[in-house]
C-alpha positions as CSV (number, residue, x, y, z in Angstrom):
1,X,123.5,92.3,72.4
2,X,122.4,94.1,75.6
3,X,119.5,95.4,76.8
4,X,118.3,98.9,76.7
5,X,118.3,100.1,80.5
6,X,115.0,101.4,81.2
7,X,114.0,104.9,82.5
8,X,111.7,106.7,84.2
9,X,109.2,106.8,81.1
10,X,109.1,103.3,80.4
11,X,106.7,103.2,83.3
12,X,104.7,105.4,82.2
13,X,104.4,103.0,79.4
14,X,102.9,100.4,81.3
15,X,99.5,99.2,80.3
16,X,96.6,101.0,82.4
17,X,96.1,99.4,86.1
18,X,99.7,97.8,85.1
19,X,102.2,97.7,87.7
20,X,105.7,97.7,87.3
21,X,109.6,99.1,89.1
22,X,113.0,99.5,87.2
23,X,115.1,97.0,89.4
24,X,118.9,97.0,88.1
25,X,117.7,98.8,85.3
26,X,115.4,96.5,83.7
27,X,111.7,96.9,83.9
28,X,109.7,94.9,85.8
29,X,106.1,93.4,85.9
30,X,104.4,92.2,88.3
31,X,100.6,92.2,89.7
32,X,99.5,94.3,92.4
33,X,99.4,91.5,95.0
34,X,103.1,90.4,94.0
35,X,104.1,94.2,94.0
36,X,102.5,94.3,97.6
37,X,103.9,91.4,99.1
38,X,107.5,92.2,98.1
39,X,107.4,95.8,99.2
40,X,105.9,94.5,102.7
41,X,108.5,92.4,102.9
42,X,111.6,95.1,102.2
43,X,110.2,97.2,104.5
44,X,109.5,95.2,107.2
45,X,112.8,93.4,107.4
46,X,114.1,97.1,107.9
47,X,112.0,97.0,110.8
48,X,108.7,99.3,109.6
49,X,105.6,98.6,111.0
50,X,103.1,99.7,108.1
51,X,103.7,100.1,104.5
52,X,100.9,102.2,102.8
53,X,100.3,101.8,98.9
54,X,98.5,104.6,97.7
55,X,96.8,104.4,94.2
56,X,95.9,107.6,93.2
57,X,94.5,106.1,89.9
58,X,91.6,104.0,91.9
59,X,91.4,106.2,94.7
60,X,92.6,103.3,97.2
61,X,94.6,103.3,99.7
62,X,96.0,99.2,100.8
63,X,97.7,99.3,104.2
64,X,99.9,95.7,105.3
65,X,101.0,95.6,108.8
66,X,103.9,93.6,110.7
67,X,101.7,91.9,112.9
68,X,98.7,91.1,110.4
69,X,101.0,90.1,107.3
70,X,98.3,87.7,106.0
71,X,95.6,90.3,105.3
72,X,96.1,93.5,104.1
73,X,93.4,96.4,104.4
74,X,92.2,98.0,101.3
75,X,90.5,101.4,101.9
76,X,88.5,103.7,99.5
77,X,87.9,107.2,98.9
78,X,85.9,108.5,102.2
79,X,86.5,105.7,104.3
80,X,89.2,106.9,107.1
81,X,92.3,104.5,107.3
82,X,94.0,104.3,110.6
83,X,97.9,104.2,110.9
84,X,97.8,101.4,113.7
85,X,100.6,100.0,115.1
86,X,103.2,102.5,113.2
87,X,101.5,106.0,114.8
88,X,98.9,105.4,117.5
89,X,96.1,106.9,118.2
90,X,95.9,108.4,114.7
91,X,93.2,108.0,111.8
């Protein structure tokens, strides 16, 4: 028997403040923090600076940079967020 690839609406099936990606096709959960770390880490071994995760849900923004891996910033709606090291001198 196979599995039934997932699409696009299956996440949208995800139980509220779930997270989840279709990765080969299959959908995947994982908590915030595990979603967080693994994207970091994608993107940094491509060479990015800052990876922004935006939940429009909870109005939060989290913000992990290459040289501060250990402790991501979490900002809320109103507070200003800096781009720092990826664009300088912008907030």
């Amino acid at each position: 028997m196979s599995l039934k690839e997932a699409i696009i609406e299956d996440l949208y099936r995800v139980p509220e403040n779930g997270k989840a990606e279709i990765v080969n096709g299959q959908l995947v959960l994982m908590d915030a923090e595990e979603k967080m770390a693994t994207k970091c880490q994608d993107y940094f071994a491509a060479g990015t600076l800052a990876v922004w995760d935006v939940n429009v849900l909870q109005a939060e923004v989290v913000i992990c940079r290459a040289n501060n891996l250990q402790q991501p910033q979490v900002y809320r709606r109103g507070e200003l967020a800096d781009a720092e090291p990826a664009v300088s001198g912008v907030a």
